[in-house]
C-alpha positions in Angstrom: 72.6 47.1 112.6 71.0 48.2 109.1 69.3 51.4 110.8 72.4 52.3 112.9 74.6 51.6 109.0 71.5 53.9 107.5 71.6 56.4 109.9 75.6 57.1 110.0 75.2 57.1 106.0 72.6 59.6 106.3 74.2 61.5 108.7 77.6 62.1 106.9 76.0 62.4 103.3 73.8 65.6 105.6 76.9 66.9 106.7 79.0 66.7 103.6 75.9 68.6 101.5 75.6 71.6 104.0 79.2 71.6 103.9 79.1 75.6 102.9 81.4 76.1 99.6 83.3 78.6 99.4 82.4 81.3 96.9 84.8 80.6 93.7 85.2 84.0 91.5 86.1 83.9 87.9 88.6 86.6 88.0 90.1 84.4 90.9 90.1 80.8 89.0 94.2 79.8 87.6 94.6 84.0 87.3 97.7 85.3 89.2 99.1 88.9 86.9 98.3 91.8 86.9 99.2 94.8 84.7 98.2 98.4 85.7 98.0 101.6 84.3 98.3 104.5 87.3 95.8 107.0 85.4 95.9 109.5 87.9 100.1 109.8 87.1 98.8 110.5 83.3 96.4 113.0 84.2 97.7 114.9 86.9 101.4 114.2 86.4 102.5 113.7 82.6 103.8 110.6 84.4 103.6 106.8 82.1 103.6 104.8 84.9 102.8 101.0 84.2 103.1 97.8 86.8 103.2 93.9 86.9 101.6 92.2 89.9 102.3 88.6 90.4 99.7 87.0 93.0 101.4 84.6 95.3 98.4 82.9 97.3 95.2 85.2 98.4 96.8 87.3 100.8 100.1 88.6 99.2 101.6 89.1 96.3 105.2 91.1 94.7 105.6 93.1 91.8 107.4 96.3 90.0 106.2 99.1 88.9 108.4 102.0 86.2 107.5 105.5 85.8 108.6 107.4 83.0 108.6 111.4 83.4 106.9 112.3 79.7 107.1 116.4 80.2 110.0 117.8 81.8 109.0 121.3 81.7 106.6 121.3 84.3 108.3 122.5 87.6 105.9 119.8 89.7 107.6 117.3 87.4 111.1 118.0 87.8 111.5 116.1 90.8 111.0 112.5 88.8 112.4 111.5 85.7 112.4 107.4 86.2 111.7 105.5 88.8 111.7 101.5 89.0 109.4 100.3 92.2 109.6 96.4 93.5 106.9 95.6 95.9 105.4 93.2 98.5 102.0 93.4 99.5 100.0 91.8 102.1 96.4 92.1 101.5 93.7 91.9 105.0 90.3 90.7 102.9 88.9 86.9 103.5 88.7 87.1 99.4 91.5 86.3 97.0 94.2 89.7 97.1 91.6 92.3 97.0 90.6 94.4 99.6 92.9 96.6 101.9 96.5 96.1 101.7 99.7 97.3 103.2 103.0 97.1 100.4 106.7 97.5 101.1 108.7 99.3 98.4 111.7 100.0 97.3 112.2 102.8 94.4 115.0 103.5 92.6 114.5 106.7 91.0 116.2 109.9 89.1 115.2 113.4 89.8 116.6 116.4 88.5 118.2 118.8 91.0 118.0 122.1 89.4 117.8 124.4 92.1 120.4 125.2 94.8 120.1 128.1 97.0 122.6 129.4 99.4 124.4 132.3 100.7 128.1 132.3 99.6 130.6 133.3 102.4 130.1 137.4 101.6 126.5 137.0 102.5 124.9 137.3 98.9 122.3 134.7 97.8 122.5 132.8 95.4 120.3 130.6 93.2 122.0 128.3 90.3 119.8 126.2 88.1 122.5 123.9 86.9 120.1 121.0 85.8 121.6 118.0 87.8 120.8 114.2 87.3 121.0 112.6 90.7 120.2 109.0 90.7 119.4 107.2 94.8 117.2 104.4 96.2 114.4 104.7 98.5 112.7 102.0 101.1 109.1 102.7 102.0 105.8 102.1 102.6 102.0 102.1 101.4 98.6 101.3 102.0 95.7 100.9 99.7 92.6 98.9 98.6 92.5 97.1 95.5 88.7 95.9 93.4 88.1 93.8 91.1 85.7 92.9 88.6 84.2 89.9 87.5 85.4 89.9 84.5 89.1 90.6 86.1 89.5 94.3 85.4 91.1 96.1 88.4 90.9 99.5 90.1 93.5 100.0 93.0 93.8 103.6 95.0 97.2 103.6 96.6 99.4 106.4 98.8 102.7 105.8 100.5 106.3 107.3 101.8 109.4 106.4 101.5 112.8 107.5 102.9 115.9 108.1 100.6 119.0 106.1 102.2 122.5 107.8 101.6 122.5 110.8 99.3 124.7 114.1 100.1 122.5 117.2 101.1 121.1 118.4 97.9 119.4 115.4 98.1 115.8 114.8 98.4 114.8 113.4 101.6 112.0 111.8 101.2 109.9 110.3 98.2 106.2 109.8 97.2 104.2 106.8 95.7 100.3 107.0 95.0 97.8 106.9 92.3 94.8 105.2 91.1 95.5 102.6 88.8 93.3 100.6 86.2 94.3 97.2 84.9 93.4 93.3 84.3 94.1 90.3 86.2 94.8 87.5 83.4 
């Protein structure tokens, strides 16, 4: 009876030690925000656009990004002056929200409309720049791939559409999201 007793003990304590463990990160230890800077919107864009990620569990998270138009005389610009972004992601990587990721987004944003070109009812065209503020929502989506360092700094590369609902038709039809954002998971 003491060899079978032995052998179960020993057989269980063998099992339990080649138990694998699973790898445990220290930017993934208790640390569940995010805050991002999109550098390529800086660069390219004159855009200031900042975001908060909240982690939810490894494999999605929610979050909101705001963009701030900082030169309007740029004609690439003119199409963006503010836009506030929610989010959901879902990340597809067996490690904790890294990896590639699909988000859903909202955006509402404010554009300025200043062209409008038309022919009036005698045939002559016409272009007015009357400088319009027109303010609508978009739904849309994204995909992306997020890294991570081990010290918690993060590099994500993002690119997604969206779809403006309502609007009149001056409006834009459909909106853009992208960039390649720095930050630190804390």
């Amino acid at each position: 009876m003491k060899k079978i007793t032995l052998l179960l003990l020993l057989f269980i304590t063998t099992i339990s030690i080649a138990q694998e463990k699973e790898e445990q990160y220290p930017q993934d230890i208790d640390k569940k925000q995010e805050v991002k800077l999109n550098a390529l919107g800086i660069l390219a864009f004159e855009w200031l656009d900042v975001s908060y990620e909240y982690l939810i569990n490894e494999e999605s998270s929610f979050g909101v990004g705001a963009l701030i138009n900082l030169n309007n005389d740029r004609d690439l610009d003119e199409y963006r002056k503010f836009s506030l972004t929610p989010f959901y992601r879902r990340y597809f990587s067996n490690k904790f929200a890294r990896g590639f990721f699909v988000e859903g987004f909202g955006m509402l944003h404010s554009y300025e409309n200043n062209n409008y070109d038309y022919y009036d009812m005698y045939g002559n065209y016409i272009n007015s720049n009357n400088g319009d503020t027109k303010t609508e929502f978009a739904v849309g989506i994204s995909v992306g791939g997020k890294f991570i360092s081990k010290k918690g700094f993060t590099t994500e590369i993002y690119l997604g559409v969206g779809r403006n609902l309502g609007g009149d038709n001056d409006s834009l039809e459909a909106v853009g999201r992208g960039g390649i954002s720095l930050g630190y998971r804390f």
